[in-house]
Z-matrix of the N, CA and C atoms (Angstrom, degrees):
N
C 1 1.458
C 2 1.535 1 111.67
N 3 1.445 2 106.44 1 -31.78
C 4 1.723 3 110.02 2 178.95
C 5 1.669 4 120.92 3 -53.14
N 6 1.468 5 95.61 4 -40.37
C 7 1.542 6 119.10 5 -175.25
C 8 1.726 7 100.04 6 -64.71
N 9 1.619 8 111.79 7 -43.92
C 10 1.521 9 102.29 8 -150.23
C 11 1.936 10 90.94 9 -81.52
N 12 1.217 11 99.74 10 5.88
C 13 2.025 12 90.14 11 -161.97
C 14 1.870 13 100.31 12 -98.28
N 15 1.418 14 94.03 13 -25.56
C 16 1.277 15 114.26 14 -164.02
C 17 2.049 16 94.76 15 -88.85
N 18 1.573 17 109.51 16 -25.96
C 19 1.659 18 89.95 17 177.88
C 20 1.730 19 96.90 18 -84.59
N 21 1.224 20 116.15 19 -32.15
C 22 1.666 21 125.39 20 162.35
C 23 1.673 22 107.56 21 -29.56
N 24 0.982 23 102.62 22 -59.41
C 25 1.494 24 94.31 23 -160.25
C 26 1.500 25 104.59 24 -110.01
N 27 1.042 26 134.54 25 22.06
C 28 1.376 27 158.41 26 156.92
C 29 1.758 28 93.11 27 -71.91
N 30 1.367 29 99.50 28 -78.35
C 31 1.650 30 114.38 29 -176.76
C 32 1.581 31 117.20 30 -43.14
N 33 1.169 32 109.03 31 -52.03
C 34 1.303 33 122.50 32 -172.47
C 35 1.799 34 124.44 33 -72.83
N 36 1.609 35 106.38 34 -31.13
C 37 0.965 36 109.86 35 -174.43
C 38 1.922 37 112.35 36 -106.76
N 39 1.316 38 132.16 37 -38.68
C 40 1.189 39 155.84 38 115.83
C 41 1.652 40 122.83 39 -27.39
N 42 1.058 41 126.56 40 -57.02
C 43 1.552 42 117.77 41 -170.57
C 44 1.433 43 128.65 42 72.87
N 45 2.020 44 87.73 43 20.24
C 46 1.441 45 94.47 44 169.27
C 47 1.389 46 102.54 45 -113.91
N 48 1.933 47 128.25 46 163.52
C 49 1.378 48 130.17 47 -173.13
C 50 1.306 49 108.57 48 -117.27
N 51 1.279 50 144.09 49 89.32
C 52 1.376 51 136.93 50 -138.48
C 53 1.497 52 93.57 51 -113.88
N 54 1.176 53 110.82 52 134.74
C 55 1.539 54 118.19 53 163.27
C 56 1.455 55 131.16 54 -44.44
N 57 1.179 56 112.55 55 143.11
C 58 1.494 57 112.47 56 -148.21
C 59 1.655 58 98.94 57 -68.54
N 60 1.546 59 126.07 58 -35.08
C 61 1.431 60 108.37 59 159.56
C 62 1.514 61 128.65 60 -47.10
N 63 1.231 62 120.03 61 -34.59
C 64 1.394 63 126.09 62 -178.92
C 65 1.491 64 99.16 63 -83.67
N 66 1.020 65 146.15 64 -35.38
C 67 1.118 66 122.88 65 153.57
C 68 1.780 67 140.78 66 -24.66
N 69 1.228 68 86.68 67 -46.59
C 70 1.680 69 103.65 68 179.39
C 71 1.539 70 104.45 69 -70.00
N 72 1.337 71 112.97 70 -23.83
C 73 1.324 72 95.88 71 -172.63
C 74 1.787 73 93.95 72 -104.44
N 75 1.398 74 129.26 73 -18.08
C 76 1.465 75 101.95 74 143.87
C 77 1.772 76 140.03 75 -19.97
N 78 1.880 77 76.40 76 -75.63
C 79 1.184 78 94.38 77 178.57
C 80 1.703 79 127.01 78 -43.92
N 81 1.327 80 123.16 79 -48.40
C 82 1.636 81 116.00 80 139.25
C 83 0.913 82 135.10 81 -62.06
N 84 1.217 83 139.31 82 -7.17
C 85 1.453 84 116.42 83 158.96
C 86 1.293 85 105.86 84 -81.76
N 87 1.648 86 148.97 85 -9.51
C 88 1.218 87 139.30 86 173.43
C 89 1.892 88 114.18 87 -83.31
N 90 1.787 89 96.07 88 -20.11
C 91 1.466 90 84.82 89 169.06
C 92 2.055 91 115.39 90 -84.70
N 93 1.472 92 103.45 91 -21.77
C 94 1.040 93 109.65 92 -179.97
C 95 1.694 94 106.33 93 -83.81
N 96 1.027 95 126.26 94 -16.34
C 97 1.825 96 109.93 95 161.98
C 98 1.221 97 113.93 96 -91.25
N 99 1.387 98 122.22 97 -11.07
C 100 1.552 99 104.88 98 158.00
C 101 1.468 100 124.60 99 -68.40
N 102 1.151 101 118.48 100 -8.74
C 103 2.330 102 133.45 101 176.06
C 104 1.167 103 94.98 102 -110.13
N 105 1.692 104 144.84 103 -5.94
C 106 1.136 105 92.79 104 155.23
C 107 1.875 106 123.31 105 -126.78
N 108 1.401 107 114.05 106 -141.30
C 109 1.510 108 104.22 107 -152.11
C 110 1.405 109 88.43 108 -125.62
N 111 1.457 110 105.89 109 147.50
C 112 1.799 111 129.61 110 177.90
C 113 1.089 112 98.93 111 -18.43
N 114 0.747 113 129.70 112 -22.02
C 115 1.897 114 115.88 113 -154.90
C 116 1.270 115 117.98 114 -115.88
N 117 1.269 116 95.23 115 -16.58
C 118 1.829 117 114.66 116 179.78
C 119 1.806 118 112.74 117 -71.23
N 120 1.028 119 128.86 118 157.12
C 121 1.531 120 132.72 119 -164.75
C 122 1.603 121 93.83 120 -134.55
N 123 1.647 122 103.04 121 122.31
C 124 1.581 123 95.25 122 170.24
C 125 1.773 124 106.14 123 -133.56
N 126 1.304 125 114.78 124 118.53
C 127 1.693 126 114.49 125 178.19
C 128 1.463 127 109.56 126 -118.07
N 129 1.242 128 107.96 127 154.36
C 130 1.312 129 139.72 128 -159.06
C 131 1.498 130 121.40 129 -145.37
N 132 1.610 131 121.47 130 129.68
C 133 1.359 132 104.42 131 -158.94
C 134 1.701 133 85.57 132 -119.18
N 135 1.890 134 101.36 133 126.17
C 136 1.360 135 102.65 134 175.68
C 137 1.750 136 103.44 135 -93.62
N 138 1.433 137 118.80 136 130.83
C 139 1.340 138 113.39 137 172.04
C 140 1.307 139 86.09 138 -129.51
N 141 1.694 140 85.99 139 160.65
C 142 1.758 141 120.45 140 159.71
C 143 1.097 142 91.16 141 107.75
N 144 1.546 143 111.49 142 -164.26
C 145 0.943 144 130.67 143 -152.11
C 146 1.798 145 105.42 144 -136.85
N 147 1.221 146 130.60 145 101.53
C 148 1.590 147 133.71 146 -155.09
C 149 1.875 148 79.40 147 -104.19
N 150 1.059 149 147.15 148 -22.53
C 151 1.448 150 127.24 149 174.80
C 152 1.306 151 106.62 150 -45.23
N 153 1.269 152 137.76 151 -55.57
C 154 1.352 153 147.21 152 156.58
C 155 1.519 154 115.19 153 -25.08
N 156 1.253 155 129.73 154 -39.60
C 157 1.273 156 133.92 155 178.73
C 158 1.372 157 113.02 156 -76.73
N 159 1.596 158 124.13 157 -46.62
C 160 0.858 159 120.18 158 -170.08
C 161 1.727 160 127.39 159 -25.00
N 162 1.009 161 100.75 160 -63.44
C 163 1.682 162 91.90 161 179.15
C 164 1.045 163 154.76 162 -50.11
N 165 2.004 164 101.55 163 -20.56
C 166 1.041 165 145.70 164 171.27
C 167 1.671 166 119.35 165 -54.94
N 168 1.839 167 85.13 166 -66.51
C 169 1.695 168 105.48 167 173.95
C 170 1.819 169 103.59 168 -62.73
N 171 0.878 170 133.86 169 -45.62
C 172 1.206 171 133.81 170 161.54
C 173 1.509 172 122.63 171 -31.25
N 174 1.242 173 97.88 172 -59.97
C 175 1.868 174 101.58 173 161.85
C 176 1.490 175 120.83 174 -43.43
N 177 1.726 176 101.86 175 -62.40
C 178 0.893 177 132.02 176 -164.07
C 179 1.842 178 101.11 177 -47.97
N 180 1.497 179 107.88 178 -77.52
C 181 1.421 180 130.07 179 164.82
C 182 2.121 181 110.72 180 -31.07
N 183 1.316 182 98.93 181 -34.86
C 184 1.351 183 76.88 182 -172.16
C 185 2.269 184 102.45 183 -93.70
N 186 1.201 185 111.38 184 0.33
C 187 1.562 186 99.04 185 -177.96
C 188 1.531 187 87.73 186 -74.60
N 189 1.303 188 152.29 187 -45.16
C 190 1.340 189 143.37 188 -145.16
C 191 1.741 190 107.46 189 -49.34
């Protein structure tokens, strides 16, 4: 569920559609910038191609 909220709000806030693997690693870096401090630097490399996913997460998003 972490992955599908994190390509959610990837999309929504950004306007990028990141593949559902890159998602997951969204999804940690948002638990890991909540521990750390202003000053700290956290990067993350989104690859692939999440256009491909779309339909999926769509499924996915609508059983909830």
């Amino acid at each position: 569920r972490e992955a599908l909220d994190a390509f959610q709000l990837l999309c929504e806030t950004e306007g990028i559609i990141p593949a559902l693997e890159s998602s997951h690693a969204v999804a940690g870096a948002i638990k890991m910038a909540s521990e750390m401090s202003a000053e700290e630097h956290l990067l993350i490399n989104v690859s692939g191609r999440g256009d491909k996913d779309v339909e999926e997460v769509k499924r996915l998003l609508n059983k909830k």
